[in-house]
MMTF fields as JSON, N, C-alpha, C and O atoms, coordinates in Angstrom:
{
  "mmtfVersion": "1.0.0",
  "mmtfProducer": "UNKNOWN",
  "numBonds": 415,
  "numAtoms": 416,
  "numGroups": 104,
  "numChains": 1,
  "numModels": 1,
  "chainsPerModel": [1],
  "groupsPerChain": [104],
  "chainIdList": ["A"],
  "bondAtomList": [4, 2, 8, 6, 12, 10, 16, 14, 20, 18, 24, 22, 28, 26, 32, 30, 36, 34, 40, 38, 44, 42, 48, 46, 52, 50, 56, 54, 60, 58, 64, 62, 68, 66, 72, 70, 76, 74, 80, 78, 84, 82, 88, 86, 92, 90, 96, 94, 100, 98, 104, 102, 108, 106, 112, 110, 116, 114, 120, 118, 124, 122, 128, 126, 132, 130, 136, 134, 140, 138, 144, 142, 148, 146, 152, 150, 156, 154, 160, 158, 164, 162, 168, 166, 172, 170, 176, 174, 180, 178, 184, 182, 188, 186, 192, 190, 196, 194, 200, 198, 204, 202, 208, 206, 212, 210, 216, 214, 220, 218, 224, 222, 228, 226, 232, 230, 236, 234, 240, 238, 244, 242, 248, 246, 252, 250, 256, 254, 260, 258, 264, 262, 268, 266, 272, 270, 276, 274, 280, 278, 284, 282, 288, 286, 292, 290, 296, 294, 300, 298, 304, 302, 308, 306, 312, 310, 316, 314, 320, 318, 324, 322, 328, 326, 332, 330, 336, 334, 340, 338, 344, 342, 348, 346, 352, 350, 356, 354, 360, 358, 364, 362, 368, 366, 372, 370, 376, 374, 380, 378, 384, 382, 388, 386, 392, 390, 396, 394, 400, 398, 404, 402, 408, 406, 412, 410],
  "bondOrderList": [1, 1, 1, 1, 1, 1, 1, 1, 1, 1, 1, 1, 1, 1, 1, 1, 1, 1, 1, 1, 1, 1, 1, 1, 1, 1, 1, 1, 1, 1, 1, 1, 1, 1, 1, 1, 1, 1, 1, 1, 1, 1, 1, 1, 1, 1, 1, 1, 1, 1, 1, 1, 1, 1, 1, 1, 1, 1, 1, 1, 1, 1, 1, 1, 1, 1, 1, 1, 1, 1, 1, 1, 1, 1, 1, 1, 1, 1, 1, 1, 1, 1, 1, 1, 1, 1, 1, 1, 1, 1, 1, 1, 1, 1, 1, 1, 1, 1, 1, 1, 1, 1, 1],
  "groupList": [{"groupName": "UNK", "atomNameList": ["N", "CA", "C", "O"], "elementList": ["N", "C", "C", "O"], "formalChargeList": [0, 0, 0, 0], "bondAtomList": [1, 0, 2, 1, 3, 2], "bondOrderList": [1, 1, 2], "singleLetterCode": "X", "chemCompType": "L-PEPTIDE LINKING"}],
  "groupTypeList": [0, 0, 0, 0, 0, 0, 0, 0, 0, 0, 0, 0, 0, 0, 0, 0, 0, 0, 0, 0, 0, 0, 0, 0, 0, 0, 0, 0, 0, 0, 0, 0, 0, 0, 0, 0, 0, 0, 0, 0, 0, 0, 0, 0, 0, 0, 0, 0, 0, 0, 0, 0, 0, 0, 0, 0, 0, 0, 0, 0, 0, 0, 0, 0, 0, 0, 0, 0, 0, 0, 0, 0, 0, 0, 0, 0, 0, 0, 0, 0, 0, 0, 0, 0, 0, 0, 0, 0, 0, 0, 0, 0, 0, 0, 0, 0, 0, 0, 0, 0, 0, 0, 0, 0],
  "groupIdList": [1, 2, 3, 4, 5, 6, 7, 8, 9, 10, 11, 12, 13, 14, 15, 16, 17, 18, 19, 20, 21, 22, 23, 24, 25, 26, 27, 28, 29, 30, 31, 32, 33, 34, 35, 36, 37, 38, 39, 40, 41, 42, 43, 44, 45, 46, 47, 48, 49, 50, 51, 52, 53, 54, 55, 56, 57, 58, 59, 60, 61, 62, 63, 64, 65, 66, 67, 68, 69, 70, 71, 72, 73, 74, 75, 76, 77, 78, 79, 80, 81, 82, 83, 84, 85, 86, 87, 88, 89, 90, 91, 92, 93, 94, 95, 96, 97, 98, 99, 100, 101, 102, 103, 104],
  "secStructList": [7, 7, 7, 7, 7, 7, 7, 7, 7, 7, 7, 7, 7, 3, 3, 3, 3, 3, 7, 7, 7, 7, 7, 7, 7, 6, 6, 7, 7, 7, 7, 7, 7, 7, 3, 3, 7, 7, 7, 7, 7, 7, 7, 7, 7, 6, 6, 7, 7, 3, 3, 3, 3, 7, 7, 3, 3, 7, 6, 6, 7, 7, 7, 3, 3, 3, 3, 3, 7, 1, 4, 4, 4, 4, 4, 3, 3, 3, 7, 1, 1, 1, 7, 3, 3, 3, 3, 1, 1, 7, 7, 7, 4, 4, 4, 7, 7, 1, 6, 6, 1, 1, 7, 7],
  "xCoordList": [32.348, 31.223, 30.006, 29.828, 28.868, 28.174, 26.74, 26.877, 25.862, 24.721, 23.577, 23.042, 23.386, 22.03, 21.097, 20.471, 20.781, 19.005, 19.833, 21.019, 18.217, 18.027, 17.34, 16.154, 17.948, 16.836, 15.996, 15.467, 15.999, 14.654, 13.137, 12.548, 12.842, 11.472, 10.981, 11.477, 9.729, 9.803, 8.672, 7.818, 8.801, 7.998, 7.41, 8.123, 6.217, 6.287, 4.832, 3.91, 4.789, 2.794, 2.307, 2.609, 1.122, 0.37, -0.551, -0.849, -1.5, -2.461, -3.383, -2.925, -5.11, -5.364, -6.502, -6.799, -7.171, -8.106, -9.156, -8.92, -10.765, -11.611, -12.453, -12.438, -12.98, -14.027, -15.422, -15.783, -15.943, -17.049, -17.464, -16.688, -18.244, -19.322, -18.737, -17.647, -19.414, -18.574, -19.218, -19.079, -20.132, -20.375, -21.386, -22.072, -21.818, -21.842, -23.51, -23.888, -24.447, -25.697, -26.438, -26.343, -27.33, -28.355, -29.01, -29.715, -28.687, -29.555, -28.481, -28.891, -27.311, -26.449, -25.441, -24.861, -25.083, -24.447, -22.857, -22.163, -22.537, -20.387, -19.754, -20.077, -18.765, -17.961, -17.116, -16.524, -17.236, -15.975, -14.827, -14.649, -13.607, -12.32, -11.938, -12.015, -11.193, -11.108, -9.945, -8.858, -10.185, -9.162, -8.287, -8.692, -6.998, -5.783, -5.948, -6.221, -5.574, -5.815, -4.361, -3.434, -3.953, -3.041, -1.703, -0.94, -1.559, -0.183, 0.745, 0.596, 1.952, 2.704, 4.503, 4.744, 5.344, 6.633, 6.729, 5.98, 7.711, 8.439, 9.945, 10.805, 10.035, 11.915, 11.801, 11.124, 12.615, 12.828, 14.353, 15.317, 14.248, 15.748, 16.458, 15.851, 18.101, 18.746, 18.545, 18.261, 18.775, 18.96, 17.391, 17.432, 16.234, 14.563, 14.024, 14.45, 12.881, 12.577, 11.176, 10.987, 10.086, 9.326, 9.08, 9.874, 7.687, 7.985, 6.434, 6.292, 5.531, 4.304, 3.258, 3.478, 1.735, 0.84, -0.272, -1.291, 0.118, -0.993, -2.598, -2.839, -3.368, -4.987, -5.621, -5.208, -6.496, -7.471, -9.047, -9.153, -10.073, -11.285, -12.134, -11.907, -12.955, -13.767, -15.577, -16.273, -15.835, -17.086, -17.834, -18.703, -17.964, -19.069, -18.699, -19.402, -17.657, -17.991, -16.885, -16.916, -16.343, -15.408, -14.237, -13.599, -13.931, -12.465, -11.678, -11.87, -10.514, -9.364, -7.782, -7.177, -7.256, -5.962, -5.071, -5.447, -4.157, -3.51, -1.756, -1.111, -1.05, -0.06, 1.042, 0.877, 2.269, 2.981, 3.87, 4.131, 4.103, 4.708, 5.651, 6.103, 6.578, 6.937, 8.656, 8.964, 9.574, 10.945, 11.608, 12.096, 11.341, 11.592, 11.323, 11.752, 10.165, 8.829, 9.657, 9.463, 10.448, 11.288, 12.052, 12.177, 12.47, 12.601, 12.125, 12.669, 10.817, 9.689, 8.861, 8.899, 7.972, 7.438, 5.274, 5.122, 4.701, 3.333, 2.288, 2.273, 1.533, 0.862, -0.308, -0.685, -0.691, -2.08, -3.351, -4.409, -3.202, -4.866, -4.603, -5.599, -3.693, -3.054, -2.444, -2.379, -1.923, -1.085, 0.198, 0.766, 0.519, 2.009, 2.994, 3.015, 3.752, 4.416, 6.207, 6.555, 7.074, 8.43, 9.195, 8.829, 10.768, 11.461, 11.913, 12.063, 12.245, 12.364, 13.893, 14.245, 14.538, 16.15, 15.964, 15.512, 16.564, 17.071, 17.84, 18.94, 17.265, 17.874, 19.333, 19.353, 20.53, 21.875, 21.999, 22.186, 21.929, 22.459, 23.458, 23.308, 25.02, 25.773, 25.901, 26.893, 24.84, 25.116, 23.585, 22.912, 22.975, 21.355, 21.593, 22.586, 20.006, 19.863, 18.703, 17.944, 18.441, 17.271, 17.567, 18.637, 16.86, 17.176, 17.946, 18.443, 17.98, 19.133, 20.089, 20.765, 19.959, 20.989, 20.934, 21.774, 19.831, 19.577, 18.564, 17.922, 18.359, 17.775, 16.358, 15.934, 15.927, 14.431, 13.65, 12.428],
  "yCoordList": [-24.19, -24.016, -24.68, -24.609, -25.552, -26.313, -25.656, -24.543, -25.792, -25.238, -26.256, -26.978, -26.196, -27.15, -27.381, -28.276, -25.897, -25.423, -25.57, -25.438, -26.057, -26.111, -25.51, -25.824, -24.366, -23.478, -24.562, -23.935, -25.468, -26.103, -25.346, -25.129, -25.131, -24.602, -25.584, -25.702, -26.382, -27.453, -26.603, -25.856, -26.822, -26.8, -27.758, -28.041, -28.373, -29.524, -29.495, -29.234, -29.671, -30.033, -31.019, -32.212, -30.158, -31.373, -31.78, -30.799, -32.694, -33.353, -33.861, -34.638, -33.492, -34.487, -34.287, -33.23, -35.484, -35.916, -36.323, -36.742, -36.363, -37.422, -38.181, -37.946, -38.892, -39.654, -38.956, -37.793, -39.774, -38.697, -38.481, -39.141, -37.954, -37.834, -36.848, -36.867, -36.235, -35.247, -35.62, -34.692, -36.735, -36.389, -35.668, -34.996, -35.567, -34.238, -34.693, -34.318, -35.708, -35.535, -34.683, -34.399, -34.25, -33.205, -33.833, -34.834, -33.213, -33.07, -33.89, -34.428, -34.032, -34.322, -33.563, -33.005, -33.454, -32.774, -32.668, -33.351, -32.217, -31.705, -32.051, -31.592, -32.977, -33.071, -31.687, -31.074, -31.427, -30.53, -30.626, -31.56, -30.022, -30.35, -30.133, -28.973, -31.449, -30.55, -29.642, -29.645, -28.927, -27.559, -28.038, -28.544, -28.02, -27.996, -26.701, -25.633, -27.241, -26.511, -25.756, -26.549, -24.334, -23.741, -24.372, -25.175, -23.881, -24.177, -23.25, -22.064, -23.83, -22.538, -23.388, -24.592, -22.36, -23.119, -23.385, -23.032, -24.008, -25.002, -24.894, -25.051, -24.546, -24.958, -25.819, -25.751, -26.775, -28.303, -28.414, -28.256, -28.737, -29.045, -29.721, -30.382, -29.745, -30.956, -31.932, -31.852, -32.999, -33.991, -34.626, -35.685, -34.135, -34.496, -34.833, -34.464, -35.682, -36.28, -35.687, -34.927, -35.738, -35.399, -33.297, -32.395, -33.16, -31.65, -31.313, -30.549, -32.128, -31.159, -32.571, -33.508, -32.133, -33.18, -32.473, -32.147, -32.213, -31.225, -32.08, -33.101, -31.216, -31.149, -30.626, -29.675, -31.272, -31.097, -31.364, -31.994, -30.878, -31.275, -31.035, -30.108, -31.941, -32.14, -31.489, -31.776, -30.898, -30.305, -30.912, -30.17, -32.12, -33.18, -34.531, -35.54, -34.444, -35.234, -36.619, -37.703, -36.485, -37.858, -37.634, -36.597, -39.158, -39.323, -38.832, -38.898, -38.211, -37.445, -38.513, -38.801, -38.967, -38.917, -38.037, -36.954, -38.114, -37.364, -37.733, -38.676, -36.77, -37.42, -36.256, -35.373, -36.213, -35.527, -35.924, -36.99, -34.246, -34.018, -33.568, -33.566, -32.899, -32.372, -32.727, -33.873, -31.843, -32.02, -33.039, -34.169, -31.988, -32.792, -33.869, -34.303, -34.195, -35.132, -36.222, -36.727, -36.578, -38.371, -38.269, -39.226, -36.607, -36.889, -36.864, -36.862, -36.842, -36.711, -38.37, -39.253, -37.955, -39.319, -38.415, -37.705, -38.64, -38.397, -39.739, -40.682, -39.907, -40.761, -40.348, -39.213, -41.554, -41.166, -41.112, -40.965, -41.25, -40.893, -39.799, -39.188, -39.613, -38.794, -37.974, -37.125, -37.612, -36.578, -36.097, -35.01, -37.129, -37.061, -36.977, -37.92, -35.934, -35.428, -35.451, -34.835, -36.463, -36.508, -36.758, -37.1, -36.404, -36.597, -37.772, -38.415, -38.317, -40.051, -40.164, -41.0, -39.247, -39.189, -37.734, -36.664, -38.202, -36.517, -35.451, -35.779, -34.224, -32.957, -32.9, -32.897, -32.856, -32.288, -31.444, -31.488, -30.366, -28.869, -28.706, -28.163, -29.381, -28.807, -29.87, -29.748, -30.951, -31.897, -31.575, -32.605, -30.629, -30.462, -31.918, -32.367, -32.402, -32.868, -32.451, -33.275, -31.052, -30.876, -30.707, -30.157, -31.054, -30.306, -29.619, -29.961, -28.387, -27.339, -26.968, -25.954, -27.91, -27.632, -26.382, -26.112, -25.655, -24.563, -24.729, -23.748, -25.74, -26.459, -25.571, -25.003, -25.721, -25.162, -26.328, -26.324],
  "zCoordList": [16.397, 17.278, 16.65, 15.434, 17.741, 17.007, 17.0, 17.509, 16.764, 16.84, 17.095, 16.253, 18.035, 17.927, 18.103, 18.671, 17.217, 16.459, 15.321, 15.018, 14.547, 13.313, 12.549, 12.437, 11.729, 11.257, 9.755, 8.838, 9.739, 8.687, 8.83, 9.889, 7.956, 7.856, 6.736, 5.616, 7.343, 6.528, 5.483, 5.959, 4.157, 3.262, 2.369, 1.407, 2.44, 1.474, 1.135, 1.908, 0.403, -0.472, 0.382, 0.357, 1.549, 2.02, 1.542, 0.861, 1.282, 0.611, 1.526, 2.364, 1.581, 2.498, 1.638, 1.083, 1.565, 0.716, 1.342, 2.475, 0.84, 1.642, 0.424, -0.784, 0.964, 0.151, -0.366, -0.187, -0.902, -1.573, -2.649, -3.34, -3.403, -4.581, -5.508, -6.078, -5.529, -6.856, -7.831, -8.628, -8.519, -9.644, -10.316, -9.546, -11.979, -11.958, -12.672, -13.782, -11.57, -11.864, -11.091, -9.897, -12.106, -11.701, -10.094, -9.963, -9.358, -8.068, -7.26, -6.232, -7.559, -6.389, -6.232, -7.164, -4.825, -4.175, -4.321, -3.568, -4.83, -4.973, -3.576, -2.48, -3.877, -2.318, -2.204, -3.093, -0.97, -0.847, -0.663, 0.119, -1.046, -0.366, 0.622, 1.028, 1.679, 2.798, 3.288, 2.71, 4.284, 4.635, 5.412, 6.458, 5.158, 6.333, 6.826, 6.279, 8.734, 9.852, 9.86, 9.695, 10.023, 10.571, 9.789, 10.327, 8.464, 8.38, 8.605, 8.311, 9.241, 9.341, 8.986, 8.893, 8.879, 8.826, 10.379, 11.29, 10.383, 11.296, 11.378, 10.511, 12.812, 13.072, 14.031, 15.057, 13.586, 14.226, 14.481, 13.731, 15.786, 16.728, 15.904, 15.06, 15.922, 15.354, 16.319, 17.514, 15.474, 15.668, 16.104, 16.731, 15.856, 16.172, 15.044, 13.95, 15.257, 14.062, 14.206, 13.256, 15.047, 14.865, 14.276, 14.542, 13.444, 12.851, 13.843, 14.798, 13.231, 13.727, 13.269, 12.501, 14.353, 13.263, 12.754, 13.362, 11.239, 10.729, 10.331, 9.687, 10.972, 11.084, 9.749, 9.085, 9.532, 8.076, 8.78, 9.832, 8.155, 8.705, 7.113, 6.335, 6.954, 5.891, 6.183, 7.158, 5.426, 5.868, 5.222, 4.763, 4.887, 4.436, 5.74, 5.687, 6.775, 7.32, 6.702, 7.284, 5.99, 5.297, 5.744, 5.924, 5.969, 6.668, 5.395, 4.181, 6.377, 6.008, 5.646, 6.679, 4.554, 4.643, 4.586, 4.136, 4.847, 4.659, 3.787, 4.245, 2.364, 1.596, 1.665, 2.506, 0.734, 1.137, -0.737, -1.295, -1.213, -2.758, -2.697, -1.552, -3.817, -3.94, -3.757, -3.431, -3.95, -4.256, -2.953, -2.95, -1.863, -0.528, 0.391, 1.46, -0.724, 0.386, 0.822, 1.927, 0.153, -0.047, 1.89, 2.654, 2.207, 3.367, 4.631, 5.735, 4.197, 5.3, 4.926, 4.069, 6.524, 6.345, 7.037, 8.031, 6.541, 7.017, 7.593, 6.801, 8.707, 9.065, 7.751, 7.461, 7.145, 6.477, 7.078, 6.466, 8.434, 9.195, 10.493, 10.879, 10.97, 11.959, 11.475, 12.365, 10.644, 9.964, 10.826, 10.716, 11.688, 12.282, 11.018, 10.227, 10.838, 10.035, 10.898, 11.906, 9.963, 10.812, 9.576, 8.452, 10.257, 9.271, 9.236, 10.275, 7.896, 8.017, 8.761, 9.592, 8.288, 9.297, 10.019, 9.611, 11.392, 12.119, 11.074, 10.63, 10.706, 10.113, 10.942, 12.173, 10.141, 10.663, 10.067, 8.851, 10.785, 10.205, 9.323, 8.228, 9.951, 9.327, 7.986, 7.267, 7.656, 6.603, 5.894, 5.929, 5.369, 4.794, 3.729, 3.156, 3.82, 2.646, 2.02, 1.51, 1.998, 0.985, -0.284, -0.544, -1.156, -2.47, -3.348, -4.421, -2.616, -2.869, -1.637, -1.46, -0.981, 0.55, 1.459, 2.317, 1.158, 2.166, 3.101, 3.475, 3.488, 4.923, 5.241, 6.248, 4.07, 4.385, 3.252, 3.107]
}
C-alpha cells in the first residue's frame, strides 16, 4: 500500500541577512538582525517540490537575503531574495534521503 503524503517536516537553519553598519563608533547606530516571519514545520506531498516561501523583514529597512545550513540543506534549494524554499528533488517517502533517513 502506497502513501502519498509525506510526513517530511522540513527542518533546516534559515539565514537571512541584511546589509548595514554595525560598527562600533561612538555615535553610530547598531544594525539589527532581521526576524524570520512564522516559522513552522512543514508536511510536503510526495512527490512536490515546492515547501513554503519563508518571510524575514529587517527593521532598519535593508534588503533581506535569504541562505540555508545545516546537515540537510544540500537537499533543499532557497531563492536568495524571495525565500522560495523547495526541494532540489521531489521527497519519496518510501526512499528518505535525509541524513538519518527519518524524513524529517
Amino acid at each position: 500500500m502506497t502513501n502519498d503524503k509525506c510526513c517530511y517536516i522540513v527542518i533546516a537553519f534559515l539565514t537571512a541577512c541584511s546589509g548595514g553598519g554595525g560598527g562600533s563608533s561612538s555615535g553610530s547606530q547598531q544594525n539589527t538582525a532581521p526576524e524570520i516571519m512564522g516559522l513552522a514545520g512543514y508536511v510536503v506531498d510526495e512527490n512536490t517540490s515546492t515547501v513554503a516561501t519563508i518571510e524575514a523583514t529587517d527593521a532598519d529597512g535593508d534588503t533581506v537575503t535569504y541562505s540555508l545550513s545545516g546537515l540537510d540543506a544540500s537537499l533543499l534549494s532557497i531563492d536568495s531574495s524571495s525565500g522560495l524554499l523547495t526541494f532540489q528533488s521531489p521527497p519519496d517517502y518510501q526512499n528518505p534521503q535525509d541524513d538519518n533517513r527519518d524524513k524529517v
